[in-house]
Biopython code that builds the backbone (N, CA, C, O; Angstrom):
import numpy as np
from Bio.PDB.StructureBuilder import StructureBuilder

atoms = [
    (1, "UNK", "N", (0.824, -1.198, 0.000)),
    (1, "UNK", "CA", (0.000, 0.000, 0.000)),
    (1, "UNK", "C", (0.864, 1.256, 0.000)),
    (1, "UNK", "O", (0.709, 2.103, -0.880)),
    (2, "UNK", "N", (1.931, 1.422, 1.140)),
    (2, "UNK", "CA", (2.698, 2.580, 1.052)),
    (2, "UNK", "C", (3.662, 2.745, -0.639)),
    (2, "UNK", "O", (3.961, 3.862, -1.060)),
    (3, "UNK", "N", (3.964, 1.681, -1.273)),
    (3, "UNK", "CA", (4.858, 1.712, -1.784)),
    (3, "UNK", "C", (3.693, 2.009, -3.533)),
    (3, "UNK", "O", (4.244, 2.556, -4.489)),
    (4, "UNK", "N", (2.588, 1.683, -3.617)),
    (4, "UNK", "CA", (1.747, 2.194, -3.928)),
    (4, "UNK", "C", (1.372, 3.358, -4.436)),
    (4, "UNK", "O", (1.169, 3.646, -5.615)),
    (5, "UNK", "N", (1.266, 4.193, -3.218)),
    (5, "UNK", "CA", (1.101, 5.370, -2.619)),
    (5, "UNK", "C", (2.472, 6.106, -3.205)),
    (5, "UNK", "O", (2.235, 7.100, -3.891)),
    (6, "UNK", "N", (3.638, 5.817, -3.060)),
    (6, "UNK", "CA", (4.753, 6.441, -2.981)),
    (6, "UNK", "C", (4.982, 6.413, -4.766)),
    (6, "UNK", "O", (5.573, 7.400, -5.204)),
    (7, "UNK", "N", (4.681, 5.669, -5.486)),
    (7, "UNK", "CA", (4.793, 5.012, -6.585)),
    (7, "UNK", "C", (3.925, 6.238, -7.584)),
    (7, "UNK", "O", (4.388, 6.604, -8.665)),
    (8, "UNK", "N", (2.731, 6.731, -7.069)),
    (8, "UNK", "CA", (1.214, 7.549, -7.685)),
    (8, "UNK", "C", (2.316, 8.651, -7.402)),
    (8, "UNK", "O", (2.644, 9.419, -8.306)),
    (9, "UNK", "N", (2.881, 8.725, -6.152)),
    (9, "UNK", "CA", (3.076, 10.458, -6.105)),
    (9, "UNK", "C", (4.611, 10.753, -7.014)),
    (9, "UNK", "O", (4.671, 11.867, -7.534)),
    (10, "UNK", "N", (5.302, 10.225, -7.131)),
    (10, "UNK", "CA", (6.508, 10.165, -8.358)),
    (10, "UNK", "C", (6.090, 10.194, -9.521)),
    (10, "UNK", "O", (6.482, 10.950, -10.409)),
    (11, "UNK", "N", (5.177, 9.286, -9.601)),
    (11, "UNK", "CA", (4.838, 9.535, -11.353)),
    (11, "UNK", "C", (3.947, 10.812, -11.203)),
    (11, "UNK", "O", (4.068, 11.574, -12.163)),
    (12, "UNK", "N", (3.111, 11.216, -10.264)),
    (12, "UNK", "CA", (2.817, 12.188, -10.299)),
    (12, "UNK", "C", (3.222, 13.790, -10.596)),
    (12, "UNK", "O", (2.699, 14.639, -11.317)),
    (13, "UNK", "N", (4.248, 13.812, -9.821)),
    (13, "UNK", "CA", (5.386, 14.698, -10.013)),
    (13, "UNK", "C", (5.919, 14.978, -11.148)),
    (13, "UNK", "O", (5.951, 16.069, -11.717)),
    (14, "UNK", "N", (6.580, 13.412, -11.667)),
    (14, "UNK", "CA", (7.225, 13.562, -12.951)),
    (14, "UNK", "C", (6.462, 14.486, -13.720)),
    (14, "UNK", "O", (6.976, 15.558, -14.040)),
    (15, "UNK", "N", (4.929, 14.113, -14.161)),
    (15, "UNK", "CA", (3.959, 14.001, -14.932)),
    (15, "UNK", "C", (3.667, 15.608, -15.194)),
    (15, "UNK", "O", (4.017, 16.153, -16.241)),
    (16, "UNK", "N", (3.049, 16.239, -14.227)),
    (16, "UNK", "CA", (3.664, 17.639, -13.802)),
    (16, "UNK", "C", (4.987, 18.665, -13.926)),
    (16, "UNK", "O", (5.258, 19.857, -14.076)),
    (17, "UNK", "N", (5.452, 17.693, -13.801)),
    (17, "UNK", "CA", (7.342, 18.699, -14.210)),
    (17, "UNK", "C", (7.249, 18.768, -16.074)),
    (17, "UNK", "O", (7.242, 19.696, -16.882)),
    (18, "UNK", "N", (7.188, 17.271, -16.186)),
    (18, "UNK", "CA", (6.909, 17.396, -17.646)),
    (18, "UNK", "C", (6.123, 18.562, -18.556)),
    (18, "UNK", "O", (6.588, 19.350, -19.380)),
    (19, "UNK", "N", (4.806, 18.370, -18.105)),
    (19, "UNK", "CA", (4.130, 19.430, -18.629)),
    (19, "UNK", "C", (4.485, 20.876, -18.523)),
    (19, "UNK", "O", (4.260, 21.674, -19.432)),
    (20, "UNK", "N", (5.207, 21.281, -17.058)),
    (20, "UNK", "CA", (5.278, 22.793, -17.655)),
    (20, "UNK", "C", (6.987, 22.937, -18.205)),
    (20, "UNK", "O", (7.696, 23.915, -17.970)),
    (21, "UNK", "N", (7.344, 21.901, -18.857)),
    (21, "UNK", "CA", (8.345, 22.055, -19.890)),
    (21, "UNK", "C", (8.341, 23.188, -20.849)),
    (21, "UNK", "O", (9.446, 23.646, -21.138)),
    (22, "UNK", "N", (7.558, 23.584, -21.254)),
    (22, "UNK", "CA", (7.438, 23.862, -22.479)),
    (22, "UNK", "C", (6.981, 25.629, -22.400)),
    (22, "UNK", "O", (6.684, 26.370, -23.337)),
    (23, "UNK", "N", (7.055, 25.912, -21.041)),
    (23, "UNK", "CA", (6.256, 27.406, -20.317)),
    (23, "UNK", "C", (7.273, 28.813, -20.769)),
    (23, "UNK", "O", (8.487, 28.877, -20.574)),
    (24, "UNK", "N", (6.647, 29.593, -21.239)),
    (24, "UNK", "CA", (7.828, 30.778, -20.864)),
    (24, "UNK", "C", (8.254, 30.756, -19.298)),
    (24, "UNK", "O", (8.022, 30.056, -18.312)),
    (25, "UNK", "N", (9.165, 32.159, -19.689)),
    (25, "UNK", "CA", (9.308, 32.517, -17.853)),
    (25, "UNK", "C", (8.221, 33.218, -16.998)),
    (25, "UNK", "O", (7.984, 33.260, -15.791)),
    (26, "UNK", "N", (7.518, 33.883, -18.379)),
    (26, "UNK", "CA", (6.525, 34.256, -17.823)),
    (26, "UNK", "C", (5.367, 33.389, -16.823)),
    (26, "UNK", "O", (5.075, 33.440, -15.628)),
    (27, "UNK", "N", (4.913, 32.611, -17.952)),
    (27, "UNK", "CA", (3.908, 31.745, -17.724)),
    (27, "UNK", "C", (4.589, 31.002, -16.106)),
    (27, "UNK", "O", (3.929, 30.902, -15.071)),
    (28, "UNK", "N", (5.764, 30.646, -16.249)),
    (28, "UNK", "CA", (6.011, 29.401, -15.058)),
    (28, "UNK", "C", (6.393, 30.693, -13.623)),
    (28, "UNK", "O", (6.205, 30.339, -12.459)),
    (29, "UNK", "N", (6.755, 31.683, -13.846)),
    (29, "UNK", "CA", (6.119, 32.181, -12.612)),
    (29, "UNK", "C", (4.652, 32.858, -12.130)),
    (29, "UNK", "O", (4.365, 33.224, -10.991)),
    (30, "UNK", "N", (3.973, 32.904, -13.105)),
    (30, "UNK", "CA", (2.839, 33.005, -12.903)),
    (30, "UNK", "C", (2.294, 31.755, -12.502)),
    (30, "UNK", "O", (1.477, 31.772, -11.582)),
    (31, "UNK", "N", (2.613, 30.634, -13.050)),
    (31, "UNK", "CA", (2.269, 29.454, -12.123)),
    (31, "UNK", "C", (2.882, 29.147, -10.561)),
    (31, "UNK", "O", (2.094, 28.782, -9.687)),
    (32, "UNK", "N", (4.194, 29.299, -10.288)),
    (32, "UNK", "CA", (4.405, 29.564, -8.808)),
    (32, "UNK", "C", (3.662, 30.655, -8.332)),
    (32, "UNK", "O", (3.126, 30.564, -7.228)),
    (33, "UNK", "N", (3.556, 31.648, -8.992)),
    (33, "UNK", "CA", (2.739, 32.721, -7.636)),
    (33, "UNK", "C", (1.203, 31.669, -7.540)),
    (33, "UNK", "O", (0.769, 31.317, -6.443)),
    (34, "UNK", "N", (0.568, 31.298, -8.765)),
    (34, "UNK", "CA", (-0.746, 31.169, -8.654)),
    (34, "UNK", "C", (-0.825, 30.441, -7.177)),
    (34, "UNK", "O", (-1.482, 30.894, -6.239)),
    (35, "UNK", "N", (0.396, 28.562, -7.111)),
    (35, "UNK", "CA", (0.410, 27.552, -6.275)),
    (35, "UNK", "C", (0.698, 29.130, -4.972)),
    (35, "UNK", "O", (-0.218, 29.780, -4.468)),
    (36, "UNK", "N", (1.870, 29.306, -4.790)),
    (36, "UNK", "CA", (1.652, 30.400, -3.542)),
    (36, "UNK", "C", (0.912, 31.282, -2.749)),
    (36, "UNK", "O", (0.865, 31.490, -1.537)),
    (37, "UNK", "N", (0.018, 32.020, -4.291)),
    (37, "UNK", "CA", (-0.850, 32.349, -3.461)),
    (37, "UNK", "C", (-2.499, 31.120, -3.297)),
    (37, "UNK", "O", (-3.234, 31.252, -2.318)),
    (38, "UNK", "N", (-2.692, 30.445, -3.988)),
    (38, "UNK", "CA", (-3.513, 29.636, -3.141)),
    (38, "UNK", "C", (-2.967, 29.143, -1.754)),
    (38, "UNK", "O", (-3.655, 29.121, -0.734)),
    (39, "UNK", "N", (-1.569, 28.726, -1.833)),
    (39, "UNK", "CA", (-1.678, 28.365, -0.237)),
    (39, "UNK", "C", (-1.960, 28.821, 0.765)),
    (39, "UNK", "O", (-2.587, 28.319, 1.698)),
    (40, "UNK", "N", (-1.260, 30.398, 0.589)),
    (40, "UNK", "CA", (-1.131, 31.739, 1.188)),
    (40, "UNK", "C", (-2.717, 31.676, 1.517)),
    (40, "UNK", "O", (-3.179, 31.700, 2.658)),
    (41, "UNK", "N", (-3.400, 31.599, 0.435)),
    (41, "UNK", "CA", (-4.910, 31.621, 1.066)),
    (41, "UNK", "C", (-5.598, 30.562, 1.546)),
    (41, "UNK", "O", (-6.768, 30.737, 1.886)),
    (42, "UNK", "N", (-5.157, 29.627, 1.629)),
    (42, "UNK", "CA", (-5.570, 28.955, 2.534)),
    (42, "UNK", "C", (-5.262, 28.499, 3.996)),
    (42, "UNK", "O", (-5.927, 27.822, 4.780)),
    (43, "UNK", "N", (-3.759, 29.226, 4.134)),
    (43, "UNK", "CA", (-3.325, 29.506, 5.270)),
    (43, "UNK", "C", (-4.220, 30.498, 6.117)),
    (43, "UNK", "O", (-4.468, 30.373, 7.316)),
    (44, "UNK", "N", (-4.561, 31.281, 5.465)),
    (44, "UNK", "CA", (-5.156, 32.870, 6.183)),
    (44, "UNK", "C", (-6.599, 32.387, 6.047)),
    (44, "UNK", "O", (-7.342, 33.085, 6.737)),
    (45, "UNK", "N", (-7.149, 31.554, 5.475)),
    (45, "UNK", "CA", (-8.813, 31.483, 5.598)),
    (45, "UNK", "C", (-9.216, 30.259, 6.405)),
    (45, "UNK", "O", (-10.148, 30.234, 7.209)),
    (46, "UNK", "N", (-8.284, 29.088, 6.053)),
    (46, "UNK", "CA", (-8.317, 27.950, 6.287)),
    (46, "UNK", "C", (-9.412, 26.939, 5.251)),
    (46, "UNK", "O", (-9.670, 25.740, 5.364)),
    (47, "UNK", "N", (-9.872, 27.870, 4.315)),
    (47, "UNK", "CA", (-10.690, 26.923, 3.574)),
    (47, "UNK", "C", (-10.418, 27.028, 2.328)),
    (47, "UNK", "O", (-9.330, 27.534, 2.053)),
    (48, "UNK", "N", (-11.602, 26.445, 0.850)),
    (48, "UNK", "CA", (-11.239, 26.692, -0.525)),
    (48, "UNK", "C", (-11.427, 28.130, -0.720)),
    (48, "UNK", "O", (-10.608, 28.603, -1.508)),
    (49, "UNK", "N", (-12.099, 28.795, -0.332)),
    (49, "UNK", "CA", (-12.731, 30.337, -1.028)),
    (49, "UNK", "C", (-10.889, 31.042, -1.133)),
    (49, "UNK", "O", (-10.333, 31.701, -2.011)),
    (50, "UNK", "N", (-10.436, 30.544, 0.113)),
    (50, "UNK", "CA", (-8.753, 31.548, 0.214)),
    (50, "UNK", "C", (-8.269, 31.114, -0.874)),
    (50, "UNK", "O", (-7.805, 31.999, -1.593)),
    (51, "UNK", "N", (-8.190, 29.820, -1.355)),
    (51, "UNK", "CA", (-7.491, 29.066, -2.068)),
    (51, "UNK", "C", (-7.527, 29.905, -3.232)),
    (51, "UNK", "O", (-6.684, 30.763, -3.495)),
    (52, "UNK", "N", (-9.000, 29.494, -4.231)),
    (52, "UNK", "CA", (-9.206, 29.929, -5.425)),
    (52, "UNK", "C", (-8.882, 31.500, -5.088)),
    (52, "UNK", "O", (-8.025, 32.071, -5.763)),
    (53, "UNK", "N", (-9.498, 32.124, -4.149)),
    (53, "UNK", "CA", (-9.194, 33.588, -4.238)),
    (53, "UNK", "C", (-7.421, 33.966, -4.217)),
    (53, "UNK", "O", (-6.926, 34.756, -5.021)),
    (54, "UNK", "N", (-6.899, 33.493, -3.519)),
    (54, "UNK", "CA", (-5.119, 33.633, -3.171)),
    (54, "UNK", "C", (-4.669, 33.318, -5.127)),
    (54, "UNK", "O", (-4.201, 34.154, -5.901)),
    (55, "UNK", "N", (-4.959, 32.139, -5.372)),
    (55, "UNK", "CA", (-4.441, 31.630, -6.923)),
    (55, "UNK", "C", (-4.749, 32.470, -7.756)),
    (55, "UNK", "O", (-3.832, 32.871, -8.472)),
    (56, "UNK", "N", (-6.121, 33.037, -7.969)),
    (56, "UNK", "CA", (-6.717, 34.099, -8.919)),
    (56, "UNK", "C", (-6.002, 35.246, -8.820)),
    (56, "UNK", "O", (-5.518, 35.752, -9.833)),
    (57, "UNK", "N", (-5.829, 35.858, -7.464)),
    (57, "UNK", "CA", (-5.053, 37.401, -7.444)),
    (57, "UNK", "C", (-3.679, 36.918, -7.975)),
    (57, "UNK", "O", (-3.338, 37.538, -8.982)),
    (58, "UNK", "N", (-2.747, 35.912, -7.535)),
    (58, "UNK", "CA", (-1.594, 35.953, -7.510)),
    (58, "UNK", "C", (-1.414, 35.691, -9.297)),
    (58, "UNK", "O", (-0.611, 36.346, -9.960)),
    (59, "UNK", "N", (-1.997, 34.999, -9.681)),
    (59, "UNK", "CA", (-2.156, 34.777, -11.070)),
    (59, "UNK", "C", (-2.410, 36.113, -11.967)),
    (59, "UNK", "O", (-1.910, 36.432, -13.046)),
    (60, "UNK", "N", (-3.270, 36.718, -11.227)),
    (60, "UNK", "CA", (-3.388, 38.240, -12.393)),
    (60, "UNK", "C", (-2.540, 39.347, -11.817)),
    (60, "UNK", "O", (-2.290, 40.286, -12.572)),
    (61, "UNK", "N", (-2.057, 39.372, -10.574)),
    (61, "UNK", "CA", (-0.933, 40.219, -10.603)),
    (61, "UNK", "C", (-0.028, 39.606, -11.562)),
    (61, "UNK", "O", (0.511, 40.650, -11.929)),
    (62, "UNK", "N", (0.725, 38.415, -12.459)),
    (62, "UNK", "CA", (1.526, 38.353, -13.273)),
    (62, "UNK", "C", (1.175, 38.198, -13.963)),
    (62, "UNK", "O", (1.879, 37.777, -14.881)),
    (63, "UNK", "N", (0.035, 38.356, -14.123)),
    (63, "UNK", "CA", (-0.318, 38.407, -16.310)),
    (63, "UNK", "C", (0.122, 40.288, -15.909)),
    (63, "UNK", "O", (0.827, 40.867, -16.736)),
    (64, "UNK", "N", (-0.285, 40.960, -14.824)),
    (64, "UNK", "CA", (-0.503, 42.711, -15.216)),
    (64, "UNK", "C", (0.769, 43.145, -15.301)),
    (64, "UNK", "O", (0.956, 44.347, -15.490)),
    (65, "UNK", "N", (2.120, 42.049, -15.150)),
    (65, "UNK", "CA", (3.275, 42.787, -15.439)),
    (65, "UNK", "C", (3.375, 42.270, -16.504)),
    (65, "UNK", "O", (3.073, 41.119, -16.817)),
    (66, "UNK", "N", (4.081, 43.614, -17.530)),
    (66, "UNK", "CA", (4.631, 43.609, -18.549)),
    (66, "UNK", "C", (5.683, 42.610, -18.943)),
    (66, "UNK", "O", (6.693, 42.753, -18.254)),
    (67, "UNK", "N", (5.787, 41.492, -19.971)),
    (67, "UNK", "CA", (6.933, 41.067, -20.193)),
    (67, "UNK", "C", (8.242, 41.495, -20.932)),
    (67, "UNK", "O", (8.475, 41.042, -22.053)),
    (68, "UNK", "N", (9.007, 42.269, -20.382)),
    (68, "UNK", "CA", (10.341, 42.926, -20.767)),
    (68, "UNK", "C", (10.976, 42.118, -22.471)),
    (68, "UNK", "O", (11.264, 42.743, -23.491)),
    (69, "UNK", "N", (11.030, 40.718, -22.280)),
    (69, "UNK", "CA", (11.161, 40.005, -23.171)),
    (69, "UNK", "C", (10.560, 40.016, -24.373)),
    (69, "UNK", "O", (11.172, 39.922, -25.437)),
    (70, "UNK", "N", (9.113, 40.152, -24.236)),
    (70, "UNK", "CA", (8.758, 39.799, -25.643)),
    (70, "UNK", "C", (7.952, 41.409, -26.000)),
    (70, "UNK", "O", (6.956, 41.536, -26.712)),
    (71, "UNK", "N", (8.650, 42.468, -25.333)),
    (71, "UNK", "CA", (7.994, 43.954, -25.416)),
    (71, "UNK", "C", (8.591, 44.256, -26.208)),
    (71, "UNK", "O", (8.113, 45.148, -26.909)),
    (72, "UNK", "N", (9.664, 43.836, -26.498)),
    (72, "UNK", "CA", (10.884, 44.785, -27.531)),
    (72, "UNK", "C", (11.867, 45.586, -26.951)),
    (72, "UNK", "O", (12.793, 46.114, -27.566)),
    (73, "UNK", "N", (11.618, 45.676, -25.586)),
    (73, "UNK", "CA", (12.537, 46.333, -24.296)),
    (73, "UNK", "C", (13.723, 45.660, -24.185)),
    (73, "UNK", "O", (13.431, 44.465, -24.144)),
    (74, "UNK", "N", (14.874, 45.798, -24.117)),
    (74, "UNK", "CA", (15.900, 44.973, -23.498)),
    (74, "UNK", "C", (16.596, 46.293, -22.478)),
    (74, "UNK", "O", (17.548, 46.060, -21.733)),
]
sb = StructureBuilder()
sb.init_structure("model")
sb.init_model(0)
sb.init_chain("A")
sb.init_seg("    ")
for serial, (resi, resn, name, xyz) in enumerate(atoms, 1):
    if name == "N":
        sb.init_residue(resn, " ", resi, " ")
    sb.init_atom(name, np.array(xyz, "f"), 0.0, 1.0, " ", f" {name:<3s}", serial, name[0])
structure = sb.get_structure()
């Protein structure tokens, strides 16, 4: 059973790493803030509403920054 268990969450992982292969830099820190701030909100609420709410803000604070990269800015 543990080994099971231990077996789902590796391939799990992998499975996940895999996919955001392929992310700008943009995109893959907008995916860490999103995971951060859901936790963040669920630390401070203790339930889902923090969650989705923490992921949603943290997620559109990095779409609202500009990407330097693909602006034409260097």
């Amino acid at each position: 059973m543990k080994t099971t268990l231990k077996l789902a969450a590796v391939t799990a992982l992998l499975t996940s790493l895999a996919a955001c292969s392929g992310l700008s830099r943009q995109q893959t820190h907008a995916a860490i803030g999103a995971g951060a701030g859901g936790a963040l909100g669920y630390v401070l609420t203790g339930g889902p509403v923090g969650t989705i709410a923490g992921a949603a803000r943290a997620r559109a604070e990095a779409e609202a920054v500009p990407n330097i990269e693909t602006d034409g800015r260097k």
